[in-house]
N, C-alpha and C positions, 0 to 999 in steps of 0.2 A: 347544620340544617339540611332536611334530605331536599334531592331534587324536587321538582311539582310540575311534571309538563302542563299540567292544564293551564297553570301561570302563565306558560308561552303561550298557549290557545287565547286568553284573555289578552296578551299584549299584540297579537297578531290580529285579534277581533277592533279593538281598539283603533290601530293603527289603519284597517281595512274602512271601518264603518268614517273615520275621519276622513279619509281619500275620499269617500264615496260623495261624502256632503258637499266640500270641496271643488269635487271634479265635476258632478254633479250641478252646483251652481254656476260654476262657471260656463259648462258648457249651454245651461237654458241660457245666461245671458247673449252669448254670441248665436246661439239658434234659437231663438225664439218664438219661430213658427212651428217647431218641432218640437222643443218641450218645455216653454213655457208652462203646461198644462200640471205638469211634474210638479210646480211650486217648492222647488228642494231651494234648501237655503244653507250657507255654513253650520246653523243650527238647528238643520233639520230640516223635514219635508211637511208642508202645511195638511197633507192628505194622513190620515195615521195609517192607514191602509198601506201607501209609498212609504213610509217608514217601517214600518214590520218587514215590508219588503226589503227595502238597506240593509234592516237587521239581521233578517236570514242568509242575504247574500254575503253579509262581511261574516259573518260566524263558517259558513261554508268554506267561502277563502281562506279564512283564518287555519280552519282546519288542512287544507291543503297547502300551505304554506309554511305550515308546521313540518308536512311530511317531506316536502323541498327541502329543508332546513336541517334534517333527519339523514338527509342524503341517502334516500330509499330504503329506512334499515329493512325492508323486504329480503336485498339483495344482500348487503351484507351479513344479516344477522343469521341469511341460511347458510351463506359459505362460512361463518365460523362457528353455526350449527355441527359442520362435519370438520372441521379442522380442530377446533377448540373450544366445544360445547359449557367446559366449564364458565368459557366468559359470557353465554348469554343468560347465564342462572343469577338468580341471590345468591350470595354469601351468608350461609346461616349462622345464627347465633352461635357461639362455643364457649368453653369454658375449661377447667381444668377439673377433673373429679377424683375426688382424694378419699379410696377405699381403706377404713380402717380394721384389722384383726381384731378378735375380742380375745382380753387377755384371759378370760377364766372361759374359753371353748377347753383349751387341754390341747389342741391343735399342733399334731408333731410333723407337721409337712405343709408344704405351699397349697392356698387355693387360684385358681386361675378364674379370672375375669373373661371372657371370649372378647373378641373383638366383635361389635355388636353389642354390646350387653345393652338392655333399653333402662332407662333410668327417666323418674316423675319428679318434674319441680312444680314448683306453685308459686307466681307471684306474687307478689304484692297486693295487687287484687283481685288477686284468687281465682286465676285464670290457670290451667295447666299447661306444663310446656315439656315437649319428651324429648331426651334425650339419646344420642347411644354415643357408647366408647368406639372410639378410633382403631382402636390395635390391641391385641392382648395385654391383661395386665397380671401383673404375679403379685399375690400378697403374700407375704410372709407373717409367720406368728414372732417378731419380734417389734422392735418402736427403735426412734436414735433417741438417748437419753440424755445428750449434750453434745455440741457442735462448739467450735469456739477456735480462733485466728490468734494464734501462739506467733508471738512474735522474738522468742527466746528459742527456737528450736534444739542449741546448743545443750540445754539444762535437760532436755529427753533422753539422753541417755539412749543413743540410736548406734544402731551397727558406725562400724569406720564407713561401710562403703555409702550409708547414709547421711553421712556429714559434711555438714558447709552449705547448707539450703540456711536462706535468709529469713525463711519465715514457714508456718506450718499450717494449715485446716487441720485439724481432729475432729473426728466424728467419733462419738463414743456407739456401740451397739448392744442396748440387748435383748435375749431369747423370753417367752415368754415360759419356756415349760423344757423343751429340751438342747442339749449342746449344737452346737454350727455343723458339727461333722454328720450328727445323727438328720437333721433338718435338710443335708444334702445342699444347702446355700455353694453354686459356685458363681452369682452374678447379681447383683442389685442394681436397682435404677432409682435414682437420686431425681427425684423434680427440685430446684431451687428456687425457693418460692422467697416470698420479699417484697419490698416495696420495690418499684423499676432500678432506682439508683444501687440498692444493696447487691441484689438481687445479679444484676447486670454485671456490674462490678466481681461478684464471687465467683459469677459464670465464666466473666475472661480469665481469673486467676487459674478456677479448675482447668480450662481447656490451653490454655496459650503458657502459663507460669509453673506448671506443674514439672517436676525431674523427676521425680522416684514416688512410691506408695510404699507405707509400711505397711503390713499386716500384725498388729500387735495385741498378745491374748495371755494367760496369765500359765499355761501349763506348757509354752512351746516359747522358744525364741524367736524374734522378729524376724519376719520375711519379707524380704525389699525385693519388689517386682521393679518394671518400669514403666514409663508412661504409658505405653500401649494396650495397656489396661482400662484406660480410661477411653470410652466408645462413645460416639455421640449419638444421637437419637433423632429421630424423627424424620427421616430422612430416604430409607428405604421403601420400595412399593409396598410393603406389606405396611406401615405406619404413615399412610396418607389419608390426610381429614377431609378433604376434599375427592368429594369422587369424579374422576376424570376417567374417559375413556382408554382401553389399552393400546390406543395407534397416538395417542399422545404424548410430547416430550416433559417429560417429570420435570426438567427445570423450569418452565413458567407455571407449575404446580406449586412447587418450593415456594419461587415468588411471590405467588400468590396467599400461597399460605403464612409466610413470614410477615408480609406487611397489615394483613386483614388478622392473624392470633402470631404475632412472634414469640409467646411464650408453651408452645409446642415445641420450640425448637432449645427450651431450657432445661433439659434435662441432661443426665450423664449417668454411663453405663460403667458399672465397675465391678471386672470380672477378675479371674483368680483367687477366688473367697473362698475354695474348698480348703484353702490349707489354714484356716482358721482355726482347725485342730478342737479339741471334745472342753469347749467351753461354753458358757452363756452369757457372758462379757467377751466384746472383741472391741478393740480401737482399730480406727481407719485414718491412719497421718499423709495426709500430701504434703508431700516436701516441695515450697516453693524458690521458686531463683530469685522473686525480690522481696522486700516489706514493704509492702503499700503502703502511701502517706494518708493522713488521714485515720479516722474512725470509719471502723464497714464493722458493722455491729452481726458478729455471727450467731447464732445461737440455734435449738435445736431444729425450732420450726425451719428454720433457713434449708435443711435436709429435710424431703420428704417422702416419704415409701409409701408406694400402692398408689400412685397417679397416673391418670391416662388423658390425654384431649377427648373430649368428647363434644358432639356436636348437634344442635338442634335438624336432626333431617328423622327422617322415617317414612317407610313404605305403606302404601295405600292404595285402595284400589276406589275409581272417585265415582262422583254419581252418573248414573245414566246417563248422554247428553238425550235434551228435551229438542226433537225434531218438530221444525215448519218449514212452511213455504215460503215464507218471506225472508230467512236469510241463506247464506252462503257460510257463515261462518257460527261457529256454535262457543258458547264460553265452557269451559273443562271446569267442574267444582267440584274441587276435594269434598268437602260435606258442607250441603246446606244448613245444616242446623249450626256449625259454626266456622261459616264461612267467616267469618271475624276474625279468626285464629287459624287460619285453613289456608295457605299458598301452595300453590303448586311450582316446586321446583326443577322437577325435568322429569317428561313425558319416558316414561319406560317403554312401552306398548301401547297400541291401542289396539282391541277385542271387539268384536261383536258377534252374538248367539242369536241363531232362528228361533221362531219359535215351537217347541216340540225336540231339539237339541240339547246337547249336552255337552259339546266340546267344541270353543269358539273358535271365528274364524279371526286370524290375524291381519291386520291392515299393513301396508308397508309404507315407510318415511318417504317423501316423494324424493327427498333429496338426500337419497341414502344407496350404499351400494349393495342393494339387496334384490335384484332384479335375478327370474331363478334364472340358472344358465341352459335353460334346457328351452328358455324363451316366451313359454305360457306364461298370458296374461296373470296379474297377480290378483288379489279378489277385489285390491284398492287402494287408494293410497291415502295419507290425510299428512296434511302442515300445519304448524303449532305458528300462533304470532303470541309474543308475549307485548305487554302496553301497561299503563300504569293502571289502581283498582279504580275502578270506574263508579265505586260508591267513595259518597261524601265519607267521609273520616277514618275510612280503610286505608291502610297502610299495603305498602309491600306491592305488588303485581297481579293481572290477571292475565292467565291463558285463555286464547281464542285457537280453533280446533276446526279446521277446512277439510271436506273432502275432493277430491278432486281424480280425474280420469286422466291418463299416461298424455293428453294435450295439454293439463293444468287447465281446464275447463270445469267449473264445481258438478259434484251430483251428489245428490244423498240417497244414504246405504237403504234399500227398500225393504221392510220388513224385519230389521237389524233391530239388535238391544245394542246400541254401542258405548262403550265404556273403556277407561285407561288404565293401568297400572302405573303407579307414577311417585317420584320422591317428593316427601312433603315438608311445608315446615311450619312453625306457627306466628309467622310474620313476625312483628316485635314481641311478641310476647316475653322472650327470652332474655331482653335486656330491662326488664323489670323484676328478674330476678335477681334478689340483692346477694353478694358474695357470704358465703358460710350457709344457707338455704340448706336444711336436707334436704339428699335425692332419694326418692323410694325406688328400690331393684323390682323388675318385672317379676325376675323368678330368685329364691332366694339362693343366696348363696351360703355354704360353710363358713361360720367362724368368721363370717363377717356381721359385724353388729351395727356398722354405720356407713353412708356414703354422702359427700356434701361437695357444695361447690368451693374450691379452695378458691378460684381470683372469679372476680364478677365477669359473667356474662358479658360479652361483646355484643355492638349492633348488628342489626341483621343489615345487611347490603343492598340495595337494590343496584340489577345490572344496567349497562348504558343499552338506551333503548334506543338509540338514534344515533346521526353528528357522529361523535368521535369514533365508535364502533368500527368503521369505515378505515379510519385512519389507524384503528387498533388494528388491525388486520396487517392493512399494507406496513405498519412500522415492523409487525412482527416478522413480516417475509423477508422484508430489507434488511434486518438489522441481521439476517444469517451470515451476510459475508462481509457487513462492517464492522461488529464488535472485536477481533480480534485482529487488531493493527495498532499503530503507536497515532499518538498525535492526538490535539484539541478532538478532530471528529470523531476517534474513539470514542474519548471520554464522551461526548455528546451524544453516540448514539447510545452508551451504556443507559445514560441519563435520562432518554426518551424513552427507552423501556422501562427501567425500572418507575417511570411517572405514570405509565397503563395501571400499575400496581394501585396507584395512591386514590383508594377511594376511604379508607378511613384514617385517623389520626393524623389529620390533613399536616397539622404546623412539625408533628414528629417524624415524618415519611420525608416532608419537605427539606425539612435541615439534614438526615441521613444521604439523601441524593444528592443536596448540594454539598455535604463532607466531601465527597469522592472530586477530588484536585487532577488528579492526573493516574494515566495510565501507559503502559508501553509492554511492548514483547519482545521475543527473540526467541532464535531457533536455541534449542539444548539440547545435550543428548546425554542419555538415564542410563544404567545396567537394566536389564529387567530378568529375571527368575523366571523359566515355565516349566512345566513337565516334558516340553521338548528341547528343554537344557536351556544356556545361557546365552547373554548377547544385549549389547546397544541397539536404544530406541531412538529416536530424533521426536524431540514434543515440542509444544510452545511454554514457553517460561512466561507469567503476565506478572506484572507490577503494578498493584496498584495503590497511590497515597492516599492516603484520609485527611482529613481536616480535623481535629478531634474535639476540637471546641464547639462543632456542631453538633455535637452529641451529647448535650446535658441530658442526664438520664438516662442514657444507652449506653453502648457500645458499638463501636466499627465492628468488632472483632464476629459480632451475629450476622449481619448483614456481609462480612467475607465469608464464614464458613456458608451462609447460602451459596453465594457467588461463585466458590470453589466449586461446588458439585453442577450447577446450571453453565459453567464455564467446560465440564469435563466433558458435556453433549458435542462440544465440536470435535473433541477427539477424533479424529476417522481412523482408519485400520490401522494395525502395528501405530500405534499415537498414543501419544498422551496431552495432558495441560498439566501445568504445576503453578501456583497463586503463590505467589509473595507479594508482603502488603509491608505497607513504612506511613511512619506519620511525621506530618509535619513539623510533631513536638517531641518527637525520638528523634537521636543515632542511628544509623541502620538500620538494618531490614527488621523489621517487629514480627515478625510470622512467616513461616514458609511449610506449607502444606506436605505429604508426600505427592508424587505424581498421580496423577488420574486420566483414565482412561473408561468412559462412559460411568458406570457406579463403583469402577473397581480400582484399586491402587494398583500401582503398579512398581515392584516392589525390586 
């Protein structure tokens, strides 16, 4: 259930107007020559006139009591305006969008997707919601035509140097019109789609169980690469769903994005396909080090090709603001006509054109470092407050839009059209779009005949508008020189950050944070490889256990590979980190990363 501050305003009014009657009565009894006259009683004032009045005054308190309670998000919500703007937004709806090739195009080459592509869903009741892809996507004109967990791998008839793997994935592939070599295939991205448990499950096998890949095809001998073929996904600046600032540190990006879509981070990148040699059947064998117990039902859907995150935002430029004299603060509407489906997600710019003009003047963020250097005043400035929607049965937030002079004193722009450029979204709409939904493409694409939502829509988020914000802040400044130490207050500060994270999937966020048992470091020291030749580095070595019973339906092993790359931000110069993780219900060490050093290994 989402928040509802007005709910506090009503428990606050309550609370006020009850004192009032109260303190009120009491006090005419011991003054009686002074407000006797008042006739306020426990329930209530006999005048209706002094009543109205109580009611106005506890409603006003209420409201100010609220914003005590807030702990000024004025103050804090500007300093993580410029620190970490992503946390004062919604978290828009997303989904996974699964571009299919048409087999009868004839299509003898890849079509690319941009990053950006805009894509049209339709609800449930038939409300529209636009989407766009995250990061480029590549389709290929082939399909997988059977996936399936061999658990006989001895009976494949594999090279000697491929033998003695406990168990197998195959991915069968084929071409739609011409061979692998002619099609130039040297890289596929696999989304592993599924129910959470299947799904989660095939994901740690691919990434943690994997030893060798065959490449097997019917006119060439098998070729066994190694595991370093297998790439993970989602992870670099170019493949971030969430738009963040670039003075921003990408690991509470990560964070962020794992706990609000962690199946962004379920795909697998697998390259060295060129040598697939002039066929149109190819197999893809991961040879695994165990047999998992149990049924993990694989099949072809389980592999999917031409998938991207994609996410409910889009750009907009909003209406007019409508100037008077009676306020200081202006609301920002994406479109009046349907403001219903219309939030404003973060202020791009704010414009305003004379009239007789033709190229507008730009406003500057009061609390922004864009002050020119040369010291002339700037034309103006304006502050954004965000708050909850101020109509009955609107979801989501509204912007409020201030101008103000270099003392923070209001004034309004004289003679101004002023207006925003700003990312949008379409409040909940998006999570009433049911999974498999087509998406209709903006602009069309080759050889593509369909696009549809592969997993349902996620909720749209609303940000904390008060209270914890505050605390969000200072935990994030703090926790830069506690996370990396041994002991109980590690693991606790680990714990307090990744609980900034948990505003969805409250009970599954919950048992993943409490998984994590213990933590510890030590100094290491790595070879490292550069172009200015060879040499030992000194890094932090981290350990940390899981509980893995807290993870029905998950896995630890998603929420390390975050941890790894959000752990590599402390690297500093010539440094690294390196993550080894153990669980409670293994022998030794279950996983050990290469070393990292900011996004890069270090080798």
């Amino acid at each position: 259930m989402k928040h509802d501050p007005r709910a506090e305003v009503l428990r606050h009014y309550e609370q006020e107007l009850n004192y009032l009657r109260a303190s009120g009565a009491e006090f005419a009894q011991q003054y009686p020559k002074v407000a006797q006259r008042l006739g306020i009683s426990e329930t209530g004032a006999s005048d209706p006139h002094t009543e109205r009045l109580l009611e106005s005054f506890a409603f006003l308190t209420a409201r100010l009591q609220r914003r005590i309670d807030s702990d000024f998000p004025e103050i804090s919500a500007s300093l993580l305006g410029i620190l970490y703007p992503h946390f004062t937004a919604p978290i828009p709806s997303m989904t996974m969008a699964s571009f299919e090739s048409d087999p009868s195009a004839g299509a003898t080459a890849e079509t690319e997707a941009k990053a950006g592509t805009v894509l049209f869903a339709t609800s449930e009741s038939g409300e529209s919601c636009t989407y766009r892809t995250c990061h480029a996507t590549t389709i290929w004109p082939l399909e997988v035509i059977d996936a399936s967990l061999d658990r006989h791998p001895e009976l494949l008839n594999l090279p000697l140097e491929a033998r003695g793997a406990a168990s197998a994935i195959r991915i069968r592939l084929r071409s739609y019109s011409v061979s692998f070599d002619r099609m130039g295939v040297k890289k596929l991205r696999f989304f592993i789609n599924g129910s959470a448990i299947t799904a989660n499950r095939v994901f740690e096998l691919v990434f943690c169980n994997t030893v060798k890949v065959v490449l097997r095809s019917d006119s060439q001998p098998d070729r066994v690469l190694g595991k370093e073929v297998l790439g993970e996904v989602g992870f670099d600046d170019g493949e971030a769903i969430l738009p963040a600032p670039p003075g921003s540190l990408a690991g509470y990006r990560l964070l962020q994005e794992y706990f609000a879509f962690p199946e962004a981070f379920r795909s697998v990148d697998v390259s060295g396909l060129e040598r697939l040699g002039n066929d149109v059947d190819a197999e893809l064998i991961l040879l695994l080090d165990v047999d998992p117990p149990g049924q993990i039902p694989v099949t072809k859907d389980t592999f999917r090709l031409g998938c991207a995150p994609a996410i409910n935002l889009f750009e907009k430029t909003t209406e007019p603001i409508r100037f008077d004299h009676r306020s200081t603060e202006y609301a920002l509407v994406g479109d009046y006509r349907n403001d219903a489906t219309t939030e404003i997600h973060s202020v791009l710019e704010v414009l305003g054109i004379a009239p007789g003009e033709t190229d507008p003047r730009p406003f500057a963020p009061y609390y922004a470092f864009r002050y020119s250097p040369r010291g002339d005043e700037p034309h103006g400035f304006w502050h954004a407050r965000r708050d909850v929607a101020s109509r009955k049965g609107l979801s989501g937030t509204d912007v409020w839009v201030s101008f103000l002079d270099r003392d923070y004193s209001p004034v309004r722009p004289a003679d101004l059209t002023v207006y925003a450029r700003a990312l949008c979204t379409n409040r909940d709409v998006g999570e009433r779009v049911p999974a498999g939904t087509r998406l209709e493409l903006d602009e069309s694409l080759a050889a593509i005949y369909q696009v549809s939502c592969l997993t349902k829509p996620t909720l749209e988020l609303d940000p904390p508008l008060g209270g914890k914000t505050l605390w969000m802040l200072v935990s994030h400044l703090a926790l830069n020189h506690m996370s990396l130490s041994s002991g109980p207050e590690s693991v606790q500060a680990l714990r307090t950050l990744l609980k900034l994270y948990q505003m969805s999937n409250g009970a599954r966020s919950e048992a993943e944070i409490n998984g994590i048992k213990e933590m510890s470091t030590r100094q290491v020291m790595r070879r490292m490889t550069t172009d200015a030749g060879r040499g030992f580095v000194r890094g932090t070595e981290i350990t940390i256990t899981f509980d893995e019973r807290l993870y029905a339906g998950s896995t630890p092993f998603a929420l390390a590979m975050v941890l790894n790359r959000y752990f590599a931000m402390y690297a500093s110069v010539n440094s690294f980190t390196q993550l080894v993780i153990r669980s409670a219900q293994r022998q030794g060490d279950w996983y050990t990363w290469d070393p990292m050093s900011g996004q890069k290994r270090v080798l």
